[in-house]
C-alpha positions as CSV (number, residue, x, y, z in Angstrom):
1,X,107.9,1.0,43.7
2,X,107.6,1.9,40.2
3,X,106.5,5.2,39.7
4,X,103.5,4.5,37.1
5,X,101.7,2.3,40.2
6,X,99.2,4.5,42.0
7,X,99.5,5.5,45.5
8,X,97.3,3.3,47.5
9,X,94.7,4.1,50.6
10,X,94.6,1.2,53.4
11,X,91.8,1.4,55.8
12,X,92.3,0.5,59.6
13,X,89.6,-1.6,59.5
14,X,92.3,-4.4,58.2
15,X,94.8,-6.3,59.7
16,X,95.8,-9.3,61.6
17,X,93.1,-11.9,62.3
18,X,93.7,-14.8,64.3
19,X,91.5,-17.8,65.1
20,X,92.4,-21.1,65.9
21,X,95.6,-20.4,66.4
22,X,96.0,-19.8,62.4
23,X,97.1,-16.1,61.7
24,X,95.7,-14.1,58.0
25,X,96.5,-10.1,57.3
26,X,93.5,-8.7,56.0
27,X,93.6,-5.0,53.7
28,X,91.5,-3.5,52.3
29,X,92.4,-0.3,50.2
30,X,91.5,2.1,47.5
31,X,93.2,4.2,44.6
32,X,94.0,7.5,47.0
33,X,91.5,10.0,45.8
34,X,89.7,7.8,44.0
35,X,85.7,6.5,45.6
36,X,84.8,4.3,43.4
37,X,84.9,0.9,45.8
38,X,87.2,-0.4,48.2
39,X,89.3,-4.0,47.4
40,X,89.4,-6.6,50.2
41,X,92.3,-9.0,49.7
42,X,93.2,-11.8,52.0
43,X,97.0,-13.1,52.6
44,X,97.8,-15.9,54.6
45,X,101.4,-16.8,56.3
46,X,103.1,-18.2,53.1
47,X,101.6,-15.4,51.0
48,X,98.5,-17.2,49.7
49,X,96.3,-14.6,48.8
50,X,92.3,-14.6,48.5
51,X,91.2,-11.6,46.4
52,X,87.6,-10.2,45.6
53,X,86.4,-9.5,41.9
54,X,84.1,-6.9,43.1
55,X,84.7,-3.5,44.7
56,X,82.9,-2.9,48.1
57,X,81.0,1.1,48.6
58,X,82.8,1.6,51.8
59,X,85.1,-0.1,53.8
60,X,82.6,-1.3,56.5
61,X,81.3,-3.5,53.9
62,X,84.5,-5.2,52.6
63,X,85.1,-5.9,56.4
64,X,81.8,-7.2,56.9
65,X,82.3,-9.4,54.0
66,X,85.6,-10.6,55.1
67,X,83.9,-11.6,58.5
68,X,80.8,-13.2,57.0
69,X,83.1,-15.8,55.3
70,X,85.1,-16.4,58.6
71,X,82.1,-17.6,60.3
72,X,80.5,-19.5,57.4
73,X,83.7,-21.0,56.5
74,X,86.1,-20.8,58.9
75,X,90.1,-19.2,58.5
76,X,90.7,-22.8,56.7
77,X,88.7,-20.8,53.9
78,X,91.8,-18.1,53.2
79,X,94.6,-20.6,54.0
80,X,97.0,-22.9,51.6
81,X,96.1,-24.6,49.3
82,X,92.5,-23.9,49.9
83,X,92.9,-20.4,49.0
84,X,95.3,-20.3,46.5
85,X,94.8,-18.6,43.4
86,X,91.5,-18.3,44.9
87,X,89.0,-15.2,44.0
88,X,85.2,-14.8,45.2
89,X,82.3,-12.7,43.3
């Protein structure tokens, strides 16, 4: 770790997710000390990640969104190709 990158705050509210026998590792973190939004990233088993652009107020919400787009979309939404390079609003 290089000592110019900030120390980072992970909130328990992320983790593994399983459906469909697919597996993603969900996090969602802040800036330690900082409160201005928490990040909700998305990886997948071959390290695809799905980031958002926007910053959530608390971490219920950037759960909450990570959950809304399982059920709309399915896990096939954070996986692959399908996810790759892939950022939402």
């Amino acid at each position: 770790m290089d000592d110019d990158d900030p120390d980072l705050e992970f909130s328990p509210l992320g983790g593994l997710v399983t459906r469909d026998e697919r597996t993603v590792q969900v996090h969602i973190f802040r800036i330690a000390g900082r409160t201005d939004g928490w990040a909700l990233e998305v990886v997948d088993v071959d390290d695809v990640s799905t980031t958002w652009d926007t910053l959530f107020a608390t971490e219920r919400e950037a759960y909450e969104e990570f959950s809304r787009v399982l059920e709309e979309d399915g896990i096939d939404a954070f996986l692959g190709d399908g996810a790759k390079g892939a950022s939402r609003p």
